[in-house]
C-alpha positions in Angstrom: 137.1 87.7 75.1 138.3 91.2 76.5 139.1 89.3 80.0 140.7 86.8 78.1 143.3 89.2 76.7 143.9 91.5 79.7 144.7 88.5 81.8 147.4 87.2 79.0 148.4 90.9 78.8 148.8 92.1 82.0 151.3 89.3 83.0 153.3 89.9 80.0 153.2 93.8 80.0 154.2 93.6 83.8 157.2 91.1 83.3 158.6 92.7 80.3 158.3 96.3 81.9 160.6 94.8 84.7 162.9 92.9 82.8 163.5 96.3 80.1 164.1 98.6 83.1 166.3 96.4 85.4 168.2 95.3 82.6 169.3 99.1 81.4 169.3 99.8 85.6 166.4 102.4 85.5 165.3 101.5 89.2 164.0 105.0 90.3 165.3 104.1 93.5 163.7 100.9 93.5 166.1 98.0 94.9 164.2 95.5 93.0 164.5 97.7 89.5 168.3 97.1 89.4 170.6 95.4 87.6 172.0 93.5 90.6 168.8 92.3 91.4 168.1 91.2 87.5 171.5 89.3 87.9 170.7 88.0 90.7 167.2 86.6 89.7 168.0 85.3 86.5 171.4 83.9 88.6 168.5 81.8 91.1 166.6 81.1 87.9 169.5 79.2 86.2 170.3 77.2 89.4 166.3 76.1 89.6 166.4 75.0 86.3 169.9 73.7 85.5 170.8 75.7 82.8 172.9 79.4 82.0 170.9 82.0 83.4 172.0 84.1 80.0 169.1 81.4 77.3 166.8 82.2 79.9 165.7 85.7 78.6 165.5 83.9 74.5 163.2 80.8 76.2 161.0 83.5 78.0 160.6 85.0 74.4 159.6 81.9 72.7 157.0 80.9 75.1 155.4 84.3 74.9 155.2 83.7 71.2 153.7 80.4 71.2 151.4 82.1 74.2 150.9 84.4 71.6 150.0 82.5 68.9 147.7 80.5 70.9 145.6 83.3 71.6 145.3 84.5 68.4 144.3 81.2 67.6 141.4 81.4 70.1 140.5 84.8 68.9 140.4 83.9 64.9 138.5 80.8 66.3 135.5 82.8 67.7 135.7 85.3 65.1 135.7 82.8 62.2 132.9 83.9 60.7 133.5 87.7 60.7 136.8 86.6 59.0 135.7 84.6 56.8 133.4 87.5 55.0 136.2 90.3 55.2 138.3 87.3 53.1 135.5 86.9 50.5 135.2 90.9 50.3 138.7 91.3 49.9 139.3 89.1 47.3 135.6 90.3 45.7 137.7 93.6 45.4 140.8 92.4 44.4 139.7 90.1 41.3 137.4 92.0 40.4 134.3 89.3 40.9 131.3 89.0 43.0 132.2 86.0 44.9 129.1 83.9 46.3 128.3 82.5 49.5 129.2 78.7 49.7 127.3 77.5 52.7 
């Protein structure tokens, strides 16, 4: 499960920490850290795909979140069980009951 998540992660963390520092132009001397070269990729981007290079950024968003949620899904999935007894806990402590098992 750990592989699972660093190779969704790592992906994500790398595009996002290129897109935050080219967009504000924090390139440390790095030509593709720029803003021109932002421009100019999300420019090539538009072209590939037919549409205004500025949606492309908000659509990138969305499928991380769906990605995202998908994941999450995966995780809750394997972990159902674990979840499932932290629920009847929580709700053992909240009204107040002993809840039992129904298996």
């Amino acid at each position: 499960m750990r592989y699972l998540i660093a190779l969704w992660l790592a992906p994500l963390v790398l595009f996002w920490g290129w897109f935050g520092l080219s967009f504000y132009d924090v390139n440390f001397g790095y030509v593709l850290l720029t803003r021109q070269a932002h421009d100019l990729i999300f420019q090539l981007y538009g072209e590939v795909l037919g549409i205004d290079p500025a949606i492309i950024p908000m659509m990138i968003v969305k499928a991380c979140i769906f990605d995202g949620l998908i994941v999450l899904a995966i995780v809750a999935f394997r972990r159902r069980r674990t979840i499932a007894a932290w629920v009847r806990a929580q709700r053992a402590r909240y009204l107040g009951t002993a809840s039992s098992p129904r298996m």
